[in-house]
C-alpha positions, 0 to 999 in steps of 0.5 A: 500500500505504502510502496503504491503509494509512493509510486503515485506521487513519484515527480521525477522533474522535483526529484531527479533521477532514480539510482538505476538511471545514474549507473545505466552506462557504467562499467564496474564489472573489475571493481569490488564494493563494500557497503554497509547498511545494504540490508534494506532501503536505500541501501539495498537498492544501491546494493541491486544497480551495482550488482545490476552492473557486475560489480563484486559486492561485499555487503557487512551486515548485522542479520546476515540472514536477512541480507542473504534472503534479500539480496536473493529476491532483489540481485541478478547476479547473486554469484558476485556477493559476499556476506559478512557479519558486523554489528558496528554497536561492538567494536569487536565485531568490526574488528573480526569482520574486518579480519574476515574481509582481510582473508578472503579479499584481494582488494576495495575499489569503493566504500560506502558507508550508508548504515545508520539507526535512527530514532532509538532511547539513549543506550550506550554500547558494551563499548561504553559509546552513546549507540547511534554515535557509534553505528552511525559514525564512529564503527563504520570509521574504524572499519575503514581503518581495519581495511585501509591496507585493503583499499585500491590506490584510486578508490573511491570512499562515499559517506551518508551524510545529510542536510539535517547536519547544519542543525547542530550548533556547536559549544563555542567553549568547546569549539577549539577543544572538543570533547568526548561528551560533544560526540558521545552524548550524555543522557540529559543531552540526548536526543535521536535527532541530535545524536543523529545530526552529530554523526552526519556532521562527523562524516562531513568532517571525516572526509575533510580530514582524510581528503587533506591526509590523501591530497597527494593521492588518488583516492577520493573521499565523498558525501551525499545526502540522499533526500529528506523524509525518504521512507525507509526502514530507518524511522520504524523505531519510533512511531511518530516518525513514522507516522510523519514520514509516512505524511511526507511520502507524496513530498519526498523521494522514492527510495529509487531516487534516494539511493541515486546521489550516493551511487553518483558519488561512488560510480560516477566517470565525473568524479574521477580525481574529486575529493573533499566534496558533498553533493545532493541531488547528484549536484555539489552543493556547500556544507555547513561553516561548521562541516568545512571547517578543516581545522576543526575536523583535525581537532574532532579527528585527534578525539576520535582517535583517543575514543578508540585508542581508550577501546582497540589495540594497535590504533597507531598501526592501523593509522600509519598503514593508512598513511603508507598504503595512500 
């Protein structure tokens, strides 16, 4: 009902073009694809158009059976896609996946970090890490991490981000020494939309950050925001988001049309080269003052790397093969 639903309202002229279109003519029948979050929604239709043109996908998932089953109905070429288990609420977890990877693997091409939980009460993780923080944002960053040895000398890394970034403003007492309380909220602090507003903001800051470390490299580091109000599997914790998403459908992109700007960014011959950027609608558009802030995202990049430093062994290690391997 929902899916007829917004199919009838789909305004191709507002919204733009639909994932399938934005890959129709390319070629990634020699490139591999890790993806988080491909088990549903956007995801899972940015993980059919890549299958769709021969891509080899690695899908990272925490219910591997349900990506297994999904993947079977939604991708033709089934033979090309790998699974492996991750829940990027432990740490461990990406650490073990990322080991896995490592042993079956040859090499990465392209990187999409699209998982993310929305909506949820504040938990905090068996890594003592407020939840959404950490499978938004900080886990998927620590995979990038374990497999940085792995990644091709051009490849191609896309970060979910989205618009709702510009909503965080932060401390001015902590503009110049932020703290783990900043990203990591505590209870009183706490709101989903804010705790999700802060993990977008960091993947803006992450890709300004690796771009800078990987100036002199061909690697490229990208953001895309999907679309507003797409209804998707990431607003069913809570009932009065999805009752409002479900009132935006004739005014939102379809899940197709979702899914289009991140396989840009991650496929598109027009980016060859491209770094540092953030698009929407398949176009580059300007982030907030606080996302291109480069000496910022240094300074938010030092305090990541303390919170895993407190968390996993052989950081240090993990962060120079990503220096040497660039």
């Amino acid at each position: 009902m929902l899916k007829a639903l917004q199919k009838s309202f789909e305004f191709k002229s507002i919204f733009g073009q639909t994932a399938e279109e934005v890959v129709n003519n390319v070629d990634l029948s020699n490139k591999t694809c890790l993806i988080t979050g491909a088990s549903s929604g956007i995801g899972l239709e940015i993980a059919r158009c890549l299958n769709s043109r021969d891509c080899n996908l690695l899908m990272a998932s925490r219910n591997v059976y349900k990506a297994n089953l999904l993947a079977n109905k939604t991708c033709l070429n089934n033979q090309r896609i790998r699974h492996y288990q991750i829940n990027l609420a432990s740490l461990a977890s990406v650490r073990q996946c990322a080991q896995e990877i490592i042993e079956n693997e040859r090499q990465i091409d392209i990187v999409i970090l699209n998982a993310a939980t929305f909506g949820i009460p504040w938990t905090v993780t068996k890594d003592g890490l407020e939840t959404t923080f950490q499978v938004n944002f900080l886990s998927q960053y620590y995979l990038l991490l374990c497999l940085g040895k792995m990644l091709a000398p051009d490849a191609r890394v896309v970060f979910t981000s989205s618009e709702s970034h510009r909503n965080i403003k932060w401390p001015e007492k902590n503009r110049f020494n932020p703290v783990f309380e900043n990203l990591s909220l505590l209870k009183h602090e706490y709101t989903s939309i804010k705790s999700y507003n802060i993990s977008k903001l960091c993947c803006l800051l992450l890709m300004h950050y690796l771009s800078y470390q990987w100036s002199n490299s061909e690697r490229s580091f990208l953001c895309a925001h999907p679309g507003s109000f797409i209804k998707t599997g990431l607003c069913r914790n809570w009932w009065p988001y999805e009752a409002l998403y479900t009132i935006m459908l004739p005014f939102s992109k379809s899940i197709m049309q979702g899914a289009s700007t991140i396989l840009y960014c991650a496929t598109s011959p027009n980016l060859k080269g491209a770094t540092g950027m953030y698009f929407s609608n398949c176009n580059h558009c300007n982030e907030s003052d606080l996302a291109k802030d480069i000496y910022f995202s240094f300074r938010i990049h030092d305090l990541i790397l303390d919170i895993l430093r407190d968390r996993v062994q052989d950081l240090d290690k993990l962060t120079k093969e990503l220096r040497v391997n660039k």
